[in-house]
C-alpha positions as CSV (number, residue, x, y, z in Angstrom):
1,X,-75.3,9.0,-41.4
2,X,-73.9,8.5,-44.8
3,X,-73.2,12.2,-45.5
4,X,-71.3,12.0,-42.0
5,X,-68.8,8.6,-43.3
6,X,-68.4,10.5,-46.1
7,X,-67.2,13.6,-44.7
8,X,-64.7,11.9,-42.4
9,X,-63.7,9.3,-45.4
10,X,-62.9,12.4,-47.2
11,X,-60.9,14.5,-44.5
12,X,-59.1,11.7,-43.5
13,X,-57.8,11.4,-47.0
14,X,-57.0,15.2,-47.3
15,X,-54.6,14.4,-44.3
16,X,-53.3,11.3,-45.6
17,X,-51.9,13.3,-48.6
18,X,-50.8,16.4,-46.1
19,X,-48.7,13.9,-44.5
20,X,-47.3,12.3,-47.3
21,X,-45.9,15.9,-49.1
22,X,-43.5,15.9,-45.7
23,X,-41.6,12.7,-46.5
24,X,-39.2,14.5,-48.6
25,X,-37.8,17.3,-46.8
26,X,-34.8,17.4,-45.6
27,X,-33.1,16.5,-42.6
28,X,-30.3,18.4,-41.2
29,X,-27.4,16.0,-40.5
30,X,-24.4,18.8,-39.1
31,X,-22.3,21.2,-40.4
32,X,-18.7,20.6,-42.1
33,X,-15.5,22.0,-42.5
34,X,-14.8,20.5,-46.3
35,X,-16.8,19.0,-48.6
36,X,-14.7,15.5,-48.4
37,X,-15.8,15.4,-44.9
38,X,-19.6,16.3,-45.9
39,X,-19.8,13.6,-48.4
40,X,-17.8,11.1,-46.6
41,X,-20.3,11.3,-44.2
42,X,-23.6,11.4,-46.8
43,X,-21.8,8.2,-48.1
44,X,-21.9,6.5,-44.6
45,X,-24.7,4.4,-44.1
46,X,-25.0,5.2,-40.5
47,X,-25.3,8.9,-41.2
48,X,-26.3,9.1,-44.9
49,X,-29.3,8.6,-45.9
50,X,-30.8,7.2,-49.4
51,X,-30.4,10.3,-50.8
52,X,-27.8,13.0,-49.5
53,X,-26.7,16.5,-50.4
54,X,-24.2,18.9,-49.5
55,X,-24.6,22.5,-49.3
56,X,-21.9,25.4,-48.7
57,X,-22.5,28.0,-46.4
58,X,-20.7,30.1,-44.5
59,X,-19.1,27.9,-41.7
60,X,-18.5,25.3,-44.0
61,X,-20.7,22.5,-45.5
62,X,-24.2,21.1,-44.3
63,X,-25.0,17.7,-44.7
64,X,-28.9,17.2,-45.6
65,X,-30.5,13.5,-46.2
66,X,-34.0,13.1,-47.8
């Protein structure tokens, strides 16, 4: 029975730290037209988050928070 706690003791930690490498990606917010617009949204604290980022693409700007 011991062998048994231990294996489950040790995959549930394996999945604890899994989990925990997915906290920082990115979430996609929308897409922009200018970069004021972009970061006067990642400024907002409705629709920014803690950490935002803007990226150009073709159609414009993409919002990301973390």
């Amino acid at each position: 029975m011991k062998i048994k706690t231990a294996l489950v003791a040790g995959v549930f930690v394996l999945g604890a730290v899994a989990a925990g490498t997915g906290v920082a990606s990115a979430e996609f917010i929308g897409n922009y037209a200018t970069y004021e617009a972009c970061a006067a949204d990642g400024n907002s604290p409705r629709t920014g988050g803690t950490e935002w980022q803007c990226v150009e693409v073709a159609g414009g700007w993409d919002l990301h928070t973390f």
